[in-house]
PQR file with spaces between the fields and no chain letter, atoms N, CA, C, O and H, PARSE charges and radii, in Angstrom:
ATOM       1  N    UNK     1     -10.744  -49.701    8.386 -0.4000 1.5000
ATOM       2  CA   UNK     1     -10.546  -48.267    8.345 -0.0000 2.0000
ATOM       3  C    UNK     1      -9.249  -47.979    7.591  0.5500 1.7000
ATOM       4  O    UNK     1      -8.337  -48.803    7.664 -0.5500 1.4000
ATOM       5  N    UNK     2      -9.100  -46.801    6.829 -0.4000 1.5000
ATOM       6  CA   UNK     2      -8.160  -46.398    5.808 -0.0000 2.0000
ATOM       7  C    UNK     2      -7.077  -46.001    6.968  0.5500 1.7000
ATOM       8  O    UNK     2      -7.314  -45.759    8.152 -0.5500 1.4000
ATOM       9  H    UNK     2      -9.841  -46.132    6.769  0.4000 1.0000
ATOM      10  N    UNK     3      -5.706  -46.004    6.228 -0.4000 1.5000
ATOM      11  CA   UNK     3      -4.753  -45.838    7.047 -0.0000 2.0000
ATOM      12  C    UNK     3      -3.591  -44.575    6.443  0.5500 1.7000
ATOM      13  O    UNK     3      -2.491  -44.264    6.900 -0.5500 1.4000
ATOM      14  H    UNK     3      -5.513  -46.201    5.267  0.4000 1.0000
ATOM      15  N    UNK     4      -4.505  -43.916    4.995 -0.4000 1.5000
ATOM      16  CA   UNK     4      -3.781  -43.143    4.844 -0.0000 2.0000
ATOM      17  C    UNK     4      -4.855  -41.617    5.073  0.5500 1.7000
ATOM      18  O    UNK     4      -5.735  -41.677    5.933 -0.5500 1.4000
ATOM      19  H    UNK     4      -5.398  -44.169    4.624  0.4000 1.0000
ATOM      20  N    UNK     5      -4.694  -40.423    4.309 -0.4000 1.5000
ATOM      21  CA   UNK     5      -5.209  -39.397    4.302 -0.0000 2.0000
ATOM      22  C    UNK     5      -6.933  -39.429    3.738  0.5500 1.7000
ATOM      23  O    UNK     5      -7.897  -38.705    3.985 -0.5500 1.4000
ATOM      24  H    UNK     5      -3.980  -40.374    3.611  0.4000 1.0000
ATOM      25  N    UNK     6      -6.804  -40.247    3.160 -0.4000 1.5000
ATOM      26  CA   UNK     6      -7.826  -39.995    2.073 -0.0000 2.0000
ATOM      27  C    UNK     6      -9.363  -41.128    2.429  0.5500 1.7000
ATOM      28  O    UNK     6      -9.228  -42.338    2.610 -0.5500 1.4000
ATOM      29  H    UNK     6      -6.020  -40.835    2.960  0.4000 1.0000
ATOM      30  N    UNK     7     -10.305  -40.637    2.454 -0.4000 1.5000
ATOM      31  CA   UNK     7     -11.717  -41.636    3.002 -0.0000 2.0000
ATOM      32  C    UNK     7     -11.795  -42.822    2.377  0.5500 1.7000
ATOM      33  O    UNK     7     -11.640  -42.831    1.156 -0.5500 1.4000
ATOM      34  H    UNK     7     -10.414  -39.654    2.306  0.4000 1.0000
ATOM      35  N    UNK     8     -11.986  -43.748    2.908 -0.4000 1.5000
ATOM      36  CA   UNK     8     -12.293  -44.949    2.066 -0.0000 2.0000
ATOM      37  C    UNK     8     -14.086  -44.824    1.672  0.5500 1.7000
ATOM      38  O    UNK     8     -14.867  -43.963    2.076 -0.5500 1.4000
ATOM      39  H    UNK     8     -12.111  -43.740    3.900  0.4000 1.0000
ATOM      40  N    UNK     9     -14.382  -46.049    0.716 -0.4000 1.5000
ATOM      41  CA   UNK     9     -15.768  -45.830   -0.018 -0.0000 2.0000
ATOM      42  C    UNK     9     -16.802  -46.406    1.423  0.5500 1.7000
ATOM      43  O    UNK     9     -17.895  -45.994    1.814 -0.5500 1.4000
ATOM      44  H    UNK     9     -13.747  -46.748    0.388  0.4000 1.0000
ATOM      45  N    UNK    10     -16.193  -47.156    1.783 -0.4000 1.5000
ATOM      46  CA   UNK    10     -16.805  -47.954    3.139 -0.0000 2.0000
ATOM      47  C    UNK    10     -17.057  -47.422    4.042  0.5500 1.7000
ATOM      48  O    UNK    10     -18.059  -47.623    4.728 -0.5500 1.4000
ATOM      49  H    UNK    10     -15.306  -47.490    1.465  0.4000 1.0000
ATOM      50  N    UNK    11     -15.817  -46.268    4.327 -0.4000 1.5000
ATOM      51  CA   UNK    11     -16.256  -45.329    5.856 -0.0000 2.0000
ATOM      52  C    UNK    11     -16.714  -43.976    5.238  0.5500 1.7000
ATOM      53  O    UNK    11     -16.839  -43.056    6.047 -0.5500 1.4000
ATOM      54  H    UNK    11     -15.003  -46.105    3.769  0.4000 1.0000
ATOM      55  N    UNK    12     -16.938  -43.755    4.154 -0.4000 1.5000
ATOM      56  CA   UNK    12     -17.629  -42.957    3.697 -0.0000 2.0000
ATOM      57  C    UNK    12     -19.218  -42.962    3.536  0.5500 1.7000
ATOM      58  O    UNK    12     -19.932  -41.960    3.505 -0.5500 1.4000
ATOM      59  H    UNK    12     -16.836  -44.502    3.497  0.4000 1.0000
ATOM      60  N    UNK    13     -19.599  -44.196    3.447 -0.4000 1.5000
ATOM      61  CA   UNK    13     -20.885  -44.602    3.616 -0.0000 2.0000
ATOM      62  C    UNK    13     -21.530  -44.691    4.872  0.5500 1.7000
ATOM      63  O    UNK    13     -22.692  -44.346    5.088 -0.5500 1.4000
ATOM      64  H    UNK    13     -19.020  -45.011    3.472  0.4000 1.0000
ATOM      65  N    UNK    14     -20.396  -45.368    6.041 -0.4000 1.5000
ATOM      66  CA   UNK    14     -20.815  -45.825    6.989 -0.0000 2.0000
ATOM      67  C    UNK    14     -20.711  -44.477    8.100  0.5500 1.7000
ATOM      68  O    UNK    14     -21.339  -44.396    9.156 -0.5500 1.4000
ATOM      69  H    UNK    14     -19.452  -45.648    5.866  0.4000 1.0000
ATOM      70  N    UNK    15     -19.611  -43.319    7.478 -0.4000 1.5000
ATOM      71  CA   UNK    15     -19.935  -42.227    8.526 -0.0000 2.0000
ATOM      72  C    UNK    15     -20.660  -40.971    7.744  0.5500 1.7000
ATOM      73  O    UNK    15     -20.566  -39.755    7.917 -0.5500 1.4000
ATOM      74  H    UNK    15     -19.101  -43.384    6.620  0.4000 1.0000
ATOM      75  N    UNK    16     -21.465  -41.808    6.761 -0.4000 1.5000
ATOM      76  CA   UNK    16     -22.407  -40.092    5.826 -0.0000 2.0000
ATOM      77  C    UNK    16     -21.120  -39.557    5.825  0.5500 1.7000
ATOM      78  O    UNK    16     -20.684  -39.105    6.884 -0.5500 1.4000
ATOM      79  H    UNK    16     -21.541  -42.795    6.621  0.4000 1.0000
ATOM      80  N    UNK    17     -20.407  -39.529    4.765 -0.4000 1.5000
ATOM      81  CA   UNK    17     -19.480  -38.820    3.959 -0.0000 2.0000
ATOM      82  C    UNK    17     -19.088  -38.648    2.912  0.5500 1.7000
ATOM      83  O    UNK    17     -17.980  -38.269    2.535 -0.5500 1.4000
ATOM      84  H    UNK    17     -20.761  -39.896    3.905  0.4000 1.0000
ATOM      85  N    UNK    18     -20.370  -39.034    2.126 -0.4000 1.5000
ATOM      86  CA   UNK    18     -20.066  -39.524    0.555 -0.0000 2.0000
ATOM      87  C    UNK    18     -19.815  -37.969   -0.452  0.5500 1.7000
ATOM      88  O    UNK    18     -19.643  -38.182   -1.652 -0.5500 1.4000
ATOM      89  H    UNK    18     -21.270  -39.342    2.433  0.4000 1.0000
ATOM      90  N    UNK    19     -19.799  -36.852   -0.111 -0.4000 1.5000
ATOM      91  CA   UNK    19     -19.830  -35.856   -0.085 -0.0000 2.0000
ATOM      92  C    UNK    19     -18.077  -35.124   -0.340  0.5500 1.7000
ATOM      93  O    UNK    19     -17.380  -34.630   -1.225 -0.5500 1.4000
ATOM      94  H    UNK    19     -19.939  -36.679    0.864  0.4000 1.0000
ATOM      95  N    UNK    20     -18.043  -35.452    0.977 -0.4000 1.5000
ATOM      96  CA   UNK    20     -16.333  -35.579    0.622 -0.0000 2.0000
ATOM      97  C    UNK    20     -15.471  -36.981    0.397  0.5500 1.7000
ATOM      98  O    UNK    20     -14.274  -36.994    0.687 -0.5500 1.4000
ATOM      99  H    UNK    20     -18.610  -35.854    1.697  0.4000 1.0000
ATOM     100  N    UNK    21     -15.986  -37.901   -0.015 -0.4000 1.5000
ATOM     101  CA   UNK    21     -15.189  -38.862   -1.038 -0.0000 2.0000
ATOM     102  C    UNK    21     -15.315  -39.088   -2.148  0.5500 1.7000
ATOM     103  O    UNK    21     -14.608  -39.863   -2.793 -0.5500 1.4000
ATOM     104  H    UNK    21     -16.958  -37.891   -0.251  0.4000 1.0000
ATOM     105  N    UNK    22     -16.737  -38.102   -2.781 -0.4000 1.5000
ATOM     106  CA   UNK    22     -16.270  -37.860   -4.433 -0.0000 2.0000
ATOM     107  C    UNK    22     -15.469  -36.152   -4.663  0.5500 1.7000
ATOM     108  O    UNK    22     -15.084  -35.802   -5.778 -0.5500 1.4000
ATOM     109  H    UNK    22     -17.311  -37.472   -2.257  0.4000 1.0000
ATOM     110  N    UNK    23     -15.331  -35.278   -3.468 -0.4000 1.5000
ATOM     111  CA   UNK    23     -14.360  -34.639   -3.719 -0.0000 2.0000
ATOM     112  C    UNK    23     -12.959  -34.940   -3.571  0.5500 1.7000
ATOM     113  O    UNK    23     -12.098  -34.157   -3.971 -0.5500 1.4000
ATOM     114  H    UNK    23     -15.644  -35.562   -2.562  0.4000 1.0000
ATOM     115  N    UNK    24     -12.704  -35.982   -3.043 -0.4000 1.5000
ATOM     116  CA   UNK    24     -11.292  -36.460   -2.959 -0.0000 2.0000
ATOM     117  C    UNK    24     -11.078  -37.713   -3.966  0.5500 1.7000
ATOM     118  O    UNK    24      -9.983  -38.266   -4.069 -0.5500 1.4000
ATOM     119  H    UNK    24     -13.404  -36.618   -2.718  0.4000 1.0000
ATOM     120  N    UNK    25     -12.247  -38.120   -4.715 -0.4000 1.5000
ATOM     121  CA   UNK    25     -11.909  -39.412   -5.783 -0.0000 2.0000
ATOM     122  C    UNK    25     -12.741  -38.494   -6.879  0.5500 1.7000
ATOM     123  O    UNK    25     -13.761  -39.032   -7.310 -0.5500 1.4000
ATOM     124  H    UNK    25     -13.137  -37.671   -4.631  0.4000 1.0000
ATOM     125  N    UNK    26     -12.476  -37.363   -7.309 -0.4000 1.5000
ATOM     126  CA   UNK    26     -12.915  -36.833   -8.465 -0.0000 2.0000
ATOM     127  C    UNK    26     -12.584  -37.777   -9.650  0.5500 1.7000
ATOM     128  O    UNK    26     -11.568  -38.472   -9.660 -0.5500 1.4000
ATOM     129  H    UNK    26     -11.648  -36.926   -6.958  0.4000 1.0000
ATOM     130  N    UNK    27     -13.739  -37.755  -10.906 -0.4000 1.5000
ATOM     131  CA   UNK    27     -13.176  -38.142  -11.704 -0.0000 2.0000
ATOM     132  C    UNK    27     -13.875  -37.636  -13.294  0.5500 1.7000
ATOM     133  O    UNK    27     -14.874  -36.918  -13.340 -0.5500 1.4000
ATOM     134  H    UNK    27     -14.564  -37.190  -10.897  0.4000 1.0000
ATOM     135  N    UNK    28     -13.367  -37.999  -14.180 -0.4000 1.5000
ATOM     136  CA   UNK    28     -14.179  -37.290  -15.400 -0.0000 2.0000
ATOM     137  C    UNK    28     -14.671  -38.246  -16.689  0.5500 1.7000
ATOM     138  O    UNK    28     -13.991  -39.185  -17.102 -0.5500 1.4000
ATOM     139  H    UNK    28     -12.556  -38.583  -14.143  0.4000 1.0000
ATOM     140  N    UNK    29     -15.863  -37.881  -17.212 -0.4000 1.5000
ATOM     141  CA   UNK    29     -16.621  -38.938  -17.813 -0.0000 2.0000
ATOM     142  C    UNK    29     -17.366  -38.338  -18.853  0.5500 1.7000
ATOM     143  O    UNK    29     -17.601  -37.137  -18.721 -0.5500 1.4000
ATOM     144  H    UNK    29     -16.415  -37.118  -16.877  0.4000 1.0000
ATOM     145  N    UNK    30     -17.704  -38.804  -19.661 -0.4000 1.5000
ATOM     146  CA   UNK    30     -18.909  -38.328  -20.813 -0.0000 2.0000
ATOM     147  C    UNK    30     -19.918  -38.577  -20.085  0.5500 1.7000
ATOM     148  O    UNK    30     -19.949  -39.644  -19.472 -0.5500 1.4000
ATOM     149  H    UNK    30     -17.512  -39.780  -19.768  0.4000 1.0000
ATOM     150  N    UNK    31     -21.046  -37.589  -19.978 -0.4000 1.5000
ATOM     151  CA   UNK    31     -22.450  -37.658  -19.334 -0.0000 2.0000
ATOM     152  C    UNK    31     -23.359  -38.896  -20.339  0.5500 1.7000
ATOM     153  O    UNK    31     -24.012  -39.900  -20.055 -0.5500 1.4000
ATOM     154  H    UNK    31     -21.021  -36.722  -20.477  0.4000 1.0000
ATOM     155  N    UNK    32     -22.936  -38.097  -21.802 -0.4000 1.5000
ATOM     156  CA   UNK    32     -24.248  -38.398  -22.643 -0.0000 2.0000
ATOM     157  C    UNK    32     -24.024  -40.077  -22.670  0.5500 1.7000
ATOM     158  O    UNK    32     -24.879  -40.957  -22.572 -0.5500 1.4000
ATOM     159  H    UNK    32     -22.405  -37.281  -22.033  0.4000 1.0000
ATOM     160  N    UNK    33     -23.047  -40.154  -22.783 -0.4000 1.5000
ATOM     161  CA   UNK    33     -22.649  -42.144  -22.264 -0.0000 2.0000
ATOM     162  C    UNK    33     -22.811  -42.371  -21.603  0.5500 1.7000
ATOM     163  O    UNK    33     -23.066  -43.573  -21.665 -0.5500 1.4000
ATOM     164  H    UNK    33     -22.353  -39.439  -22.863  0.4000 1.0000
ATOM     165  N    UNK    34     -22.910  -41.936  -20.454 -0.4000 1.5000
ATOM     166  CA   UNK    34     -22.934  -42.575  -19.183 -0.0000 2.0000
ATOM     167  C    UNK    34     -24.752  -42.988  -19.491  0.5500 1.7000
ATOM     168  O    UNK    34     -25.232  -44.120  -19.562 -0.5500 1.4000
ATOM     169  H    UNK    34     -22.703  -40.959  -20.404  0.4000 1.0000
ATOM     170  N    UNK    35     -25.434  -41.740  -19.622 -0.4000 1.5000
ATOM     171  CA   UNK    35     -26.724  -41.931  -19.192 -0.0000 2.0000
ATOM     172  C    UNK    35     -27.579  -42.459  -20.067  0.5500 1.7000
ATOM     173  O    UNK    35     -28.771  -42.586  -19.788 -0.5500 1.4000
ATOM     174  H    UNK    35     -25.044  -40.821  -19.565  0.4000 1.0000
ATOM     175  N    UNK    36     -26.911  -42.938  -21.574 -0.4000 1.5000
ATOM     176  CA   UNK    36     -27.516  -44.025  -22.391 -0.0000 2.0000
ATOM     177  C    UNK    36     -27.311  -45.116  -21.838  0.5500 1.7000
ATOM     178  O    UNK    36     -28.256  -45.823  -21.486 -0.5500 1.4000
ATOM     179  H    UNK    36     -25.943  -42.835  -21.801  0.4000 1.0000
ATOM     180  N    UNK    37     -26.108  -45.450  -21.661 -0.4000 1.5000
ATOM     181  CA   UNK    37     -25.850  -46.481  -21.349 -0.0000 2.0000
ATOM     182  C    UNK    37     -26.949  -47.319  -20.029  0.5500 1.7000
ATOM     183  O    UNK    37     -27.708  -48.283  -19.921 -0.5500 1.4000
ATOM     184  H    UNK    37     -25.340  -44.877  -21.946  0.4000 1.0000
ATOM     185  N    UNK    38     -26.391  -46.183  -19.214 -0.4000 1.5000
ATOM     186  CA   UNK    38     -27.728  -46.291  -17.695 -0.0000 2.0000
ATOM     187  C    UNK    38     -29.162  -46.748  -18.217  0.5500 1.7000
ATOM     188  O    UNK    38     -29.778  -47.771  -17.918 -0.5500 1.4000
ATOM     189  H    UNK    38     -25.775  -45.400  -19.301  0.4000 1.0000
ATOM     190  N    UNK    39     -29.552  -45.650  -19.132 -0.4000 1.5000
ATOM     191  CA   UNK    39     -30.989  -46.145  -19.837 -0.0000 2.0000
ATOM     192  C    UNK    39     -31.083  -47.367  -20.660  0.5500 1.7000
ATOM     193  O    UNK    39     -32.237  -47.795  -20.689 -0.5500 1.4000
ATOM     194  H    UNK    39     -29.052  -44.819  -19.374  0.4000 1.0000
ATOM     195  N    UNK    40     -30.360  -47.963  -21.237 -0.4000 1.5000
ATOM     196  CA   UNK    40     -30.027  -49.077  -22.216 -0.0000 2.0000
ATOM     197  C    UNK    40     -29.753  -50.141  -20.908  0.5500 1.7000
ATOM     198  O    UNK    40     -29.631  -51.148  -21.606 -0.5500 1.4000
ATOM     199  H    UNK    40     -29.422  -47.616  -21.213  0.4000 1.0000
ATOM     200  N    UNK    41     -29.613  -50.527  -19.847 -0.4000 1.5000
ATOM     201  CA   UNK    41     -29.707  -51.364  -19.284 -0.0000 2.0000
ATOM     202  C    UNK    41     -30.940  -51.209  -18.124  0.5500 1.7000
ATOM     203  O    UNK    41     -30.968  -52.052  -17.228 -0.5500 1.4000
ATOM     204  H    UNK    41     -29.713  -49.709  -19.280  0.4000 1.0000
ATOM     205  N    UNK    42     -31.822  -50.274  -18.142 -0.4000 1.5000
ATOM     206  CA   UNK    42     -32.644  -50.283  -17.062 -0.0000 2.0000
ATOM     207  C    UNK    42     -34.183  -50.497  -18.060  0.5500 1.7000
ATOM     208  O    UNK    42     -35.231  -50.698  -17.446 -0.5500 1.4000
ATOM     209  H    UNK    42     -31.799  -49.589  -18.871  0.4000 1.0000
ATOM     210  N    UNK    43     -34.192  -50.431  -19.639 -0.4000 1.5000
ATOM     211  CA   UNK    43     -35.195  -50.510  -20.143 -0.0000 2.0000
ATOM     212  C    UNK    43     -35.291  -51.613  -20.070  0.5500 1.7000
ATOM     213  O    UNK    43     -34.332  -52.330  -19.784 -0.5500 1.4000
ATOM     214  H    UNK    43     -33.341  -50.268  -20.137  0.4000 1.0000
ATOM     215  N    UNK    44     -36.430  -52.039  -20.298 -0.4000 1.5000
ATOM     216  CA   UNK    44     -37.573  -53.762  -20.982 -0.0000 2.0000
ATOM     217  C    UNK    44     -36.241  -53.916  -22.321  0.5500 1.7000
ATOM     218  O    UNK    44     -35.304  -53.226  -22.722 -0.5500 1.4000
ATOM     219  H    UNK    44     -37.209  -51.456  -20.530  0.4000 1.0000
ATOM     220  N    UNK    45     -36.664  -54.831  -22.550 -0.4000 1.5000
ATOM     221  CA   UNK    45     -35.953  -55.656  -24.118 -0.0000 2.0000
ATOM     222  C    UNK    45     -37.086  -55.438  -24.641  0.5500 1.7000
ATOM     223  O    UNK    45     -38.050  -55.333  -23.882 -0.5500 1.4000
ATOM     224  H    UNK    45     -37.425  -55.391  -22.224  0.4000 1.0000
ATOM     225  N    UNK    46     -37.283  -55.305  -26.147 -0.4000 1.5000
ATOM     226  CA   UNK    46     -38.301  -55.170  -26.917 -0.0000 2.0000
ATOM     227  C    UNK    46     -39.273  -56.821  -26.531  0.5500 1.7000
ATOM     228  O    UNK    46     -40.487  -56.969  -26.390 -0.5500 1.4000
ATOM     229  H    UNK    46     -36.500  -55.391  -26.763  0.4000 1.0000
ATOM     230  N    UNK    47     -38.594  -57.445  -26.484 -0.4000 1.5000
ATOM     231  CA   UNK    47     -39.434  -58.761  -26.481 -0.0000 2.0000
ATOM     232  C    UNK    47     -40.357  -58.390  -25.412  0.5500 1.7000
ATOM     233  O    UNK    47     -41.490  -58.634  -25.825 -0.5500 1.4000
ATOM     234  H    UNK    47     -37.608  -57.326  -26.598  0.4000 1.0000
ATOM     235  N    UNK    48     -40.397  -57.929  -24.267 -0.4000 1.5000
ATOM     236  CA   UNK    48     -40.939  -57.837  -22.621 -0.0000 2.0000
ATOM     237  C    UNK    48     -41.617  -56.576  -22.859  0.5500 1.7000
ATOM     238  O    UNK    48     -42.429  -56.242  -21.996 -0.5500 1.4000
ATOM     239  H    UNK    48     -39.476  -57.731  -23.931  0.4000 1.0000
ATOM     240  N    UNK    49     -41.397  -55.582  -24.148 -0.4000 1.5000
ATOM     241  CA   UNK    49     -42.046  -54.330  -24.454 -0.0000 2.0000
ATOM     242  C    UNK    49     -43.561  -55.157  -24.848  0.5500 1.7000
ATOM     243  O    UNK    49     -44.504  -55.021  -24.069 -0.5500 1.4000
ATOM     244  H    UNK    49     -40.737  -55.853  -24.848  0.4000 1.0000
ATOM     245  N    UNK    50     -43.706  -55.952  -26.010 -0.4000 1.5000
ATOM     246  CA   UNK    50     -45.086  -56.421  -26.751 -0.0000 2.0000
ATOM     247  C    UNK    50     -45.954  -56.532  -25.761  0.5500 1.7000
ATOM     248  O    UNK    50     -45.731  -56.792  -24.579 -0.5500 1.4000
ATOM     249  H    UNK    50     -42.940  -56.064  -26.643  0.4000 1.0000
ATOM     250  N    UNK    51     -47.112  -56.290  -26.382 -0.4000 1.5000
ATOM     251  CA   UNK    51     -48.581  -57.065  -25.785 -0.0000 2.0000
ATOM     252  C    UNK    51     -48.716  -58.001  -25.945  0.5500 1.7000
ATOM     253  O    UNK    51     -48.915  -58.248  -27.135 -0.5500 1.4000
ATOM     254  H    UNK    51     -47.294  -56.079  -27.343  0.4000 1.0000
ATOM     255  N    UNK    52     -48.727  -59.238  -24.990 -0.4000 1.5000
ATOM     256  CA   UNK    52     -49.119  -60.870  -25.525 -0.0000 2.0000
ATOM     257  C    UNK    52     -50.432  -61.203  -25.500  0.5500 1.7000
ATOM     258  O    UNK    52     -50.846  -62.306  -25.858 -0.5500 1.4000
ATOM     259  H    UNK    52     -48.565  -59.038  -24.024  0.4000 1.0000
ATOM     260  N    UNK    53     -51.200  -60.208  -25.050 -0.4000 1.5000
ATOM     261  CA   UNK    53     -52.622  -60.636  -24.619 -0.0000 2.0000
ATOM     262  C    UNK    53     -53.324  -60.562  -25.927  0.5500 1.7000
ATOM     263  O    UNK    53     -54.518  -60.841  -26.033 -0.5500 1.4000
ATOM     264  H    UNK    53     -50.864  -59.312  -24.759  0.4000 1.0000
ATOM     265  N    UNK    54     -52.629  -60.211  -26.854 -0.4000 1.5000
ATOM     266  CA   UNK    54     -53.564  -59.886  -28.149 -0.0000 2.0000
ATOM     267  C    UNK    54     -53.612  -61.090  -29.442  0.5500 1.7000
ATOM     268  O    UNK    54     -54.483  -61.298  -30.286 -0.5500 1.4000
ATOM     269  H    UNK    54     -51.659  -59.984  -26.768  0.4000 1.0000
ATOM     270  N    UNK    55     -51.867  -61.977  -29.117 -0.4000 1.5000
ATOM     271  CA   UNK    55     -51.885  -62.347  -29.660 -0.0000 2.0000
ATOM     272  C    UNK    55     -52.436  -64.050  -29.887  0.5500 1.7000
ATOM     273  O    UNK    55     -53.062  -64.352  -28.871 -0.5500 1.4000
ATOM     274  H    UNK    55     -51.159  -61.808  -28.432  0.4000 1.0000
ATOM     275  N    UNK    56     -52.400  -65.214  -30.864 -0.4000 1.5000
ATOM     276  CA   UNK    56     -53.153  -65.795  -30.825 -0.0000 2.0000
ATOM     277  C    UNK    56     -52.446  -67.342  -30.194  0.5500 1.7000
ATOM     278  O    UNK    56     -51.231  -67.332  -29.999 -0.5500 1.4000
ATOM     279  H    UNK    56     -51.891  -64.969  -31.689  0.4000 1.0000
ATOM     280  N    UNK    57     -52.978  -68.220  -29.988 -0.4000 1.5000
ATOM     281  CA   UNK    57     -52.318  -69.299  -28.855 -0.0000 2.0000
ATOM     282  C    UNK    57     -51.592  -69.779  -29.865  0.5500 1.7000
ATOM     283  O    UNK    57     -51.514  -69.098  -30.887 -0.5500 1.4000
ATOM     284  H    UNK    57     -53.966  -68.228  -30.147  0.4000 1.0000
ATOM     285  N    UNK    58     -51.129  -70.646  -29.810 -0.4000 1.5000
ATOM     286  CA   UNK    58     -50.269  -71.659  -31.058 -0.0000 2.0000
ATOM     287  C    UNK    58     -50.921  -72.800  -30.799  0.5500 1.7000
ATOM     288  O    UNK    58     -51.119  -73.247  -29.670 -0.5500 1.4000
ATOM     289  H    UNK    58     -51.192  -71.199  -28.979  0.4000 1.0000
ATOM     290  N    UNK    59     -51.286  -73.321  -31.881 -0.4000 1.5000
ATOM     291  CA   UNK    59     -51.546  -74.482  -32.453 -0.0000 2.0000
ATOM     292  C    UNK    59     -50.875  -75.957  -32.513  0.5500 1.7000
ATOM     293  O    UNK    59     -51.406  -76.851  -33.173 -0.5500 1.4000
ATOM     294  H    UNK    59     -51.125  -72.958  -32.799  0.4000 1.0000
């Protein structure tokens, strides 16, 4: 448990308070980065995008 004023991330979770510990850990960010970025690691890789079923066995 925190020992100063301010919620920790831990007892913020653990007493449903996450509410007021991003009003007391405000912070500021580019959206449009953030949420490429987010998308650029949650997509397939092109390799895992292809159809393999089409293609032919190797020889």
């Amino acid at each position: 448990m925190s020992t100063g004023k301010y919620l920790s991330l831990e007892e913020a979770r653990k007493d449903d308070k996450l509410e007021r510990f991003a009003k007391e850990h405000q912070s500021t960010g580019d959206k449009q980065l953030f949420d490429g970025l987010l998308s650029a690691m949650t997509e397939k890789p092109e390799m895992e995008k292809r159809d393999h079923s089409k293609s032919e066995p190797k020889k």
